[in-house]
KEDREN-350036 format. One record per residue: residue in one letter; x, y, z of N, C-alpha, C in turn. Coordinates in steps of 0.02 Angstrom, whole numbers, plus 50000, padded with zeros to 5 digits. Layout:
BEGIN
aXYZXYZXYZ;...
END
This chain:
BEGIN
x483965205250747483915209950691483575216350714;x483745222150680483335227450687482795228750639;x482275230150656481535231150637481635233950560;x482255239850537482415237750480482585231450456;x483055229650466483375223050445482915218250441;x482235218750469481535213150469481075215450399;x481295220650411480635222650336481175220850265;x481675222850271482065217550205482115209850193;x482095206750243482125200750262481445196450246;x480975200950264480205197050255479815198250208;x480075205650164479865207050122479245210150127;x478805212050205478265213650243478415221450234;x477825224050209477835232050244478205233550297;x478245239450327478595245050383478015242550428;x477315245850412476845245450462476795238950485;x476745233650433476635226850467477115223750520;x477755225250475478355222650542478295227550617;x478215231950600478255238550653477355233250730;x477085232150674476475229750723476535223350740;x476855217350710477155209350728477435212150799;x477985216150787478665217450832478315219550903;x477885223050892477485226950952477135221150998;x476685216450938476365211450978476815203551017;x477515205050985477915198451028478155201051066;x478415209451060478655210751136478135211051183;x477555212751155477065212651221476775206051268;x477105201651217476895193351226477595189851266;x478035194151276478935194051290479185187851249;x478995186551192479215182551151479685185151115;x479805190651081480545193651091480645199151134;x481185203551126481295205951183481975209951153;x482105217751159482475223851160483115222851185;x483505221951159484415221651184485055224951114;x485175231951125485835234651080485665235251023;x485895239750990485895242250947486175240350877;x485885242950816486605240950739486475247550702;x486975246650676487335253250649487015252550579;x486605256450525486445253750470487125254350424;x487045252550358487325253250324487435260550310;x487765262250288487945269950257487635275350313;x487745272650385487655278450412486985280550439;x486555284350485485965284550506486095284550568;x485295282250573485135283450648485115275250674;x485465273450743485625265350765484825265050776;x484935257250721484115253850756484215248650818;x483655248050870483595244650923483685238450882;x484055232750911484055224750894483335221850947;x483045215350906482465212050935482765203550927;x482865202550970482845195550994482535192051021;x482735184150988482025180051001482125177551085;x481605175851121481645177151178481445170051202;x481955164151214481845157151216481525154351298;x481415160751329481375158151402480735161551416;x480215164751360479635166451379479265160951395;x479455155151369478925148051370479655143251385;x479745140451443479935134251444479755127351442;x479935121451447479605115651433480105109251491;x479585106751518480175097651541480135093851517;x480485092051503480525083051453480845078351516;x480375075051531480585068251596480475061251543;x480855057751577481155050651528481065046051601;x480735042451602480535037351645481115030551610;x481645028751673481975023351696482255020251748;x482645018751765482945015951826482875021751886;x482965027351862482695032951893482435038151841;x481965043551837481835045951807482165053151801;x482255053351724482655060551731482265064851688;x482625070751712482055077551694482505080851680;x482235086051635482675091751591482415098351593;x482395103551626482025109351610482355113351551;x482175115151487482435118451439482055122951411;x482355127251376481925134851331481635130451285;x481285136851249480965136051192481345134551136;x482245136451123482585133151084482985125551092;x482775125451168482975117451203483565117751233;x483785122851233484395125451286484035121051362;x484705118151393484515115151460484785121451500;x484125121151553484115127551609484405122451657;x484155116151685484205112051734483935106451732;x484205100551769484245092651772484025092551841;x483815086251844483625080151904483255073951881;x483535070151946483385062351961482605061252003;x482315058151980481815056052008481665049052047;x481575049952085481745038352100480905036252087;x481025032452045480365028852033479975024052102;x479295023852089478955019652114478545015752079;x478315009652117477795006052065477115012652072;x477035011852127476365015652153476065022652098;x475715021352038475905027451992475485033952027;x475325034152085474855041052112475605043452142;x475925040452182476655043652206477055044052144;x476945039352104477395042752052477275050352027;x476535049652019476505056251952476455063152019;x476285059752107476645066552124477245070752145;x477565065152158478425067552153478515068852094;x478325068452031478405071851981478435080751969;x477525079851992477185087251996477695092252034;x477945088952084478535093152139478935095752112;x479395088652069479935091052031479945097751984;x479505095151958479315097951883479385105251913;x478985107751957478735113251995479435117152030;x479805110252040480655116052076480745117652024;x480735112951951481205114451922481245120251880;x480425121051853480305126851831480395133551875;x480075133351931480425138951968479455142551973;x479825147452002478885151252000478815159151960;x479155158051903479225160351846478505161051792;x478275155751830477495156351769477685153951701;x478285152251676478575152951624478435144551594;x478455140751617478235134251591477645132751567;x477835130751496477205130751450477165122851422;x477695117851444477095111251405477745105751448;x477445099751453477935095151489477605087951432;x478215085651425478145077951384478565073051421;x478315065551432478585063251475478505054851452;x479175051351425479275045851403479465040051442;x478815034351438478735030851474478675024051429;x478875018951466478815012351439477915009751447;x477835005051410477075003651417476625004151341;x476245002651361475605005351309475265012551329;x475285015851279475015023351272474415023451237;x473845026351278473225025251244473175033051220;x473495036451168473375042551145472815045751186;x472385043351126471595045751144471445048351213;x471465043451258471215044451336471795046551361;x472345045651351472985050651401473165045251455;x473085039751439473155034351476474035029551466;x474045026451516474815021951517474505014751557;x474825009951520474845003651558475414999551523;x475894997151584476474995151608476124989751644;x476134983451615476054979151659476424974951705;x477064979251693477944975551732477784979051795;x477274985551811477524989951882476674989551901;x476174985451855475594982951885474984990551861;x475364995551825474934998751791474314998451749;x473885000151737473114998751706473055006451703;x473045006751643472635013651610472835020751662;x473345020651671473405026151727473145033951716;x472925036751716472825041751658473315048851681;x473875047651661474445052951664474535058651647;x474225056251568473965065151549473815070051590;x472995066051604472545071951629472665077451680;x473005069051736473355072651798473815076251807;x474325075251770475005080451757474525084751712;x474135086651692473755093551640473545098351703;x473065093451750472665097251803473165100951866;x473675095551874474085098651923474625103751887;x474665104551848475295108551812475065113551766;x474375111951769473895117651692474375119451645;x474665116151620475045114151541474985108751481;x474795111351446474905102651383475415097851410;x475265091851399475745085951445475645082451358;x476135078551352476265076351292476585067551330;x476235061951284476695057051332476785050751252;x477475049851266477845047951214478005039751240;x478065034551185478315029551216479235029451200;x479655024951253480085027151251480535024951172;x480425019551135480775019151064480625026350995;x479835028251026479595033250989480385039051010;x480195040451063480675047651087481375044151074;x481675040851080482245038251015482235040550954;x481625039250933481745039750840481735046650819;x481185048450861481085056150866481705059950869;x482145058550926482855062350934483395059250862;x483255053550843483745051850790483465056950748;x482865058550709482925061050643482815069950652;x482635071750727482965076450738483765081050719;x483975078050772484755078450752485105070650760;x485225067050756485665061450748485645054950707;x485755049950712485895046750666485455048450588;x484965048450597484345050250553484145056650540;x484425063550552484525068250548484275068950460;x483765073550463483275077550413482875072050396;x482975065250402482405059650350481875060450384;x481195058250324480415058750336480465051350342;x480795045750333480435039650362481035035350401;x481025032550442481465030350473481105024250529;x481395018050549481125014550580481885013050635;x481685010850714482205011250739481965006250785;x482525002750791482484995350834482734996250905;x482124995750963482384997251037482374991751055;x483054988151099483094982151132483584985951201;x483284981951261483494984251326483144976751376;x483034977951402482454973551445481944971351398;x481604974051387481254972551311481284976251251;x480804974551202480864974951128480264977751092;x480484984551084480234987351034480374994050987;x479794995550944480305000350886479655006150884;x480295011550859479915018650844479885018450783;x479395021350756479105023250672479015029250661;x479495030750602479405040250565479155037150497;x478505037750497478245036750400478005046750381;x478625045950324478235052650297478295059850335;x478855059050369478875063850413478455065950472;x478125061750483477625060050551477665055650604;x477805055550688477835048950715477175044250706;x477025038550712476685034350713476505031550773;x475885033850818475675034050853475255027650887;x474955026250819474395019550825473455022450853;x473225017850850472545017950892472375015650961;x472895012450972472705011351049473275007251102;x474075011851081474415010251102474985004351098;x474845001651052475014991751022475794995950984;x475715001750949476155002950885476785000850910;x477274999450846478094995750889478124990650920;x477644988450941477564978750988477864974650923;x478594977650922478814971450889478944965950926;x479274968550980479574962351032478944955751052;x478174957651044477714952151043477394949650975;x477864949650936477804948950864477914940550852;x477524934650839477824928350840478624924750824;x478944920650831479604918550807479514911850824;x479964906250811480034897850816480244899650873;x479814900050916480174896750993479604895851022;x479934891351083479124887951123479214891751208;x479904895451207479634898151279479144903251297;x478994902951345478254907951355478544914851401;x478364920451363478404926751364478114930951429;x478424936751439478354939651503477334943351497;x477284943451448476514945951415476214940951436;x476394933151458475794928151455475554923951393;x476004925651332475994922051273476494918151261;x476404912551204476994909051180477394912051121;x478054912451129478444911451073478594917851034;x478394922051087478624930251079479164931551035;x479534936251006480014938650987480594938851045;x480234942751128480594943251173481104936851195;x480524932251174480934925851223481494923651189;x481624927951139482324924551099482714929951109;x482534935951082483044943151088483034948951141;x482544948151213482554952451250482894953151289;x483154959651339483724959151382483484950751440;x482954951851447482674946951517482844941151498;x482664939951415482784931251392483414931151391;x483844936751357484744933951343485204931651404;x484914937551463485204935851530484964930951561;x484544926951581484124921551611484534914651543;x484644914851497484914909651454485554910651493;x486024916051463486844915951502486924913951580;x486234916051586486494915951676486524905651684;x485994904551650485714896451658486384892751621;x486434896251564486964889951534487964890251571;x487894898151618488604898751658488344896151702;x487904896251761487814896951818487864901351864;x487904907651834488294912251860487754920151869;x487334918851936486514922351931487104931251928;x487704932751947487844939451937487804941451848;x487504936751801487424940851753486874941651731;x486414941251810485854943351771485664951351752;x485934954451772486164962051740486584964251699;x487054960951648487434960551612487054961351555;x487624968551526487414970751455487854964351385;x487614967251332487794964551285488604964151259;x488934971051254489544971951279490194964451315;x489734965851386489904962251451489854954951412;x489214951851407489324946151394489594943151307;x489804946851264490034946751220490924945651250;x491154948151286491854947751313491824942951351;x491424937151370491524932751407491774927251372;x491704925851303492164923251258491934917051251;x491374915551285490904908751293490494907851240;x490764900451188490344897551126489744898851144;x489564894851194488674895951227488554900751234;x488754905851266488344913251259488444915451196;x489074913751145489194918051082488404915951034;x488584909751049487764906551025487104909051032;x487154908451093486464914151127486384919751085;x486774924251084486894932251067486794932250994;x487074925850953486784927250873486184923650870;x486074920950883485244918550863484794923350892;x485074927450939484364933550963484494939650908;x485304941550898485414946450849485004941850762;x485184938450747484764936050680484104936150700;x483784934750748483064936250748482944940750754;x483104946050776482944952150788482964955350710;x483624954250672483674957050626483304952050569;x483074948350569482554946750538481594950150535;x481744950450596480914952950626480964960550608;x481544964750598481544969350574481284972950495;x481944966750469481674965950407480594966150395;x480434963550419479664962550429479494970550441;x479684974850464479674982250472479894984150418;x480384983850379480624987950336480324984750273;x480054979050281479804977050196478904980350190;x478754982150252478144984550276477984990350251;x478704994350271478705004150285479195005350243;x479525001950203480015005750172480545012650183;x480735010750249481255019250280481835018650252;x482085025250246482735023650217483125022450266;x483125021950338483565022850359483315015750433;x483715010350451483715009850524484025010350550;x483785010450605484205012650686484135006050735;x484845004350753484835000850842485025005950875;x484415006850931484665013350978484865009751029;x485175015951044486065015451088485595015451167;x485385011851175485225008951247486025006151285;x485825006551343486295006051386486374995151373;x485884993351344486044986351349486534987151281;x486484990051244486764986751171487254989951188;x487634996651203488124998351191488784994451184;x489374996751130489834993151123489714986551110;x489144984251085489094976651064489134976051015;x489804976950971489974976250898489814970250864;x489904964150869489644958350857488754958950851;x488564959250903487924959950884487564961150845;x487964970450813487724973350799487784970850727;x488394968250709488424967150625487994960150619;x487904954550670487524948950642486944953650621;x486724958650678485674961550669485724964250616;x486314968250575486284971550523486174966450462;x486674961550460486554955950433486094952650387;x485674950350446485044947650464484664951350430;x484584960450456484094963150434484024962350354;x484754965250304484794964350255484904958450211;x484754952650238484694947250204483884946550210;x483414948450256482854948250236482534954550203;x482774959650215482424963850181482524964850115;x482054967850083481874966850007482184972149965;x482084978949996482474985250000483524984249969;x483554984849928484284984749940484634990449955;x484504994549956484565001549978484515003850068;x484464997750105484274998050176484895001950206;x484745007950232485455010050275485295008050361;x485665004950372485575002050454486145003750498;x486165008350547486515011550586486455012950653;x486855013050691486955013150755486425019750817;x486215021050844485875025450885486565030550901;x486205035850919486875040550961486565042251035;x486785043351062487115044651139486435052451155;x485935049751197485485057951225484895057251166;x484745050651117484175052451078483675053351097;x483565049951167483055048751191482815055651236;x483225060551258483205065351297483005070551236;x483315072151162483055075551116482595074551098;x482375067551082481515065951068480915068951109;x481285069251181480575069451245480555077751234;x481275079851231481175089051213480795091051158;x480905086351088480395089351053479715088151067;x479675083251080478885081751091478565084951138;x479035090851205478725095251258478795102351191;x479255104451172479405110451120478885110651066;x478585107651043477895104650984477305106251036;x477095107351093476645108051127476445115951159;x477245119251150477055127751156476715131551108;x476495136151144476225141151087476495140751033;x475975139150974476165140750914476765145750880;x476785152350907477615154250887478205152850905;x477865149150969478695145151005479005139750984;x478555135450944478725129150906479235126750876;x479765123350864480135122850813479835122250740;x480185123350716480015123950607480095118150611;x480075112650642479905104350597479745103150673;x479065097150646478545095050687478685088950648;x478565083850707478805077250690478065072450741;x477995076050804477425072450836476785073950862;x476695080350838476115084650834475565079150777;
END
């Protein structure tokens, strides 16, 4: 717009817009490009545009390898990369710092990095513990803060799911929403009220160690987990035991749904009804209008599945109004962006804050 076109628009004095305009170009938060013609003639006013690359942000997603996103302040992607994980989290978080550092460039221009990781997230202290890669309290924050001198934001990974659903996808504009993550293990992101749900000390979403009727003992060191009936580790270790057949122990849901086997069909609904039972236990809790199975690479295309968990859910939940729907494709990569985009300067922010 031109500096006219701002004082109709905002309804702000001449002087006031005339002095905003002065202080974001000086901040290069917008920025001078062409001209508009007014109405009925005059003199062309300069156009001011918003300027998405004064502050950039990375959103890294910790999995099989870790991927990274460098994007503007409107979340436009500048550039991608792969990271190869280690257990070792001091080599982890510094092949990070590297990345992070090509990827931004030496621009100065990077203003906040958020980075979604499996584990317990101790808010407070800026801490991670993963006890699958032998983690204890790692403190990730601090160190990605000190080496990168930027706000570091660290998300768990069902959170940055739900986050990207009610962003833009499945869940798109709702204030409450609950979303069911199953992969290797089991757990869920929480939107109450238009806010993520964070917790006090990392536990929030441990649905997957939530009790159920079973007596096998769980990868946590407890009995009778949720996991040991519906997690990727329990469904594959059952199929693999009742085929014989150890190549499925990497086999998605999909995959072993087409194997056409009573015994695995068996397997696959008693973890989908528990799951969508234990859900129910979420939704009679929080009342969302909306759930989500996110589209993890285990569930995809597992149609069966998906209608027993829906099922399930709505035969226990109390809600008759429950809408239960599928994840979309990159939620998890829009979640980790907002949650780095929520950490820039205050005028760089998006107009809805979801994990601030």
């Amino acid at each position: 717009m031109s500096r006219a076109e701002l004082v109709r628009a905002s309804g702000l004095t001449k002087p006031t817009v005339m002095a905003i305009v002065k202080s974001l170009l000086e901040d290069g938060i917008v920025v001078e490009a062409g001209t508009s013609q007014p109405e009925g003639g005059g003199r062309p006013g300069s156009l001011v545009w918003f300027n998405g690359e004064a502050k950039t942000a990375v959103a890294a997603r910790f999995g099989v390898q870790s991927e990274l996103t460098h994007v503007t302040a409107t979340g436009a992607v500048l550039a991608e990369s792969l990271l190869p994980n280690t257990a070792d989290p001091d080599r982890f978080l510094a092949l990070a710092v590297r990345e992070i550092h090509r990827l931004a460039g030496a621009s100065g221009a990077l203003g906040a990095v958020a980075l979604a990781v499996p584990g317990f997230i101790d808010h407070h202290a800026g801490t991670v513990t993963f006890p699958a890669l032998g983690w204890d309290r790692v403190p990730m924050q601090a160190t990605l803060e000190d080496a990168l001198g930027v706000p570091v934001g660290l998300i768990s990974l069902p959170s940055a799911e739900v986050v990207g659903e009610v962003i833009s996808g499945a869940a798109a504009e709702r204030d409450d929403a609950v979303l069911v993550f199953i992969d290797h293990g089991i757990g869920a992101g929480i939107l109450s009220r238009g806010r993520l749900l964070v917790g006090a000390g990392g536990a929030v979403g441990e649905l997957g160690h939530c009790p159920v009727s079973s007596d096998a003992r769980c990868l946590c060191g407890r009995q009778g987990c949720l996991e040991t009936v519906a997690a990727g580790w329990a469904i594959r270790a059952e199929a693999v035991s009742l085929l014989g057949r150890p190549d499925l122990v990497r086999a998605d849901l999909a995959h072993l749904e087409g194997l056409r086997d009573p015994r695995v069909d068996e397997v696959l609904d008693r973890a989908a009804e528990a799951l969508g039972a234990a859900t129910a236990w979420l939704t009679n809790l929080l009342d969302p209008s909306t759930v989500i199975l996110a589209d993890t690479q285990f569930v995809q295309g597992a149609d069966s599945f998906f209608d027993t968990f829906a099922a399930s859910a709505r035969e226990h939940a109390v809600s008759a109004e429950l809408e239960i729907v599928r994840g979309t494709h990159d939620a998890r990569l829009r979640g980790t962006v907002q949650c780095a985009l929520e950490l820039l300067p205050q005028a760089l922010r998006p107009a809805r804050t979801v994990c601030a």
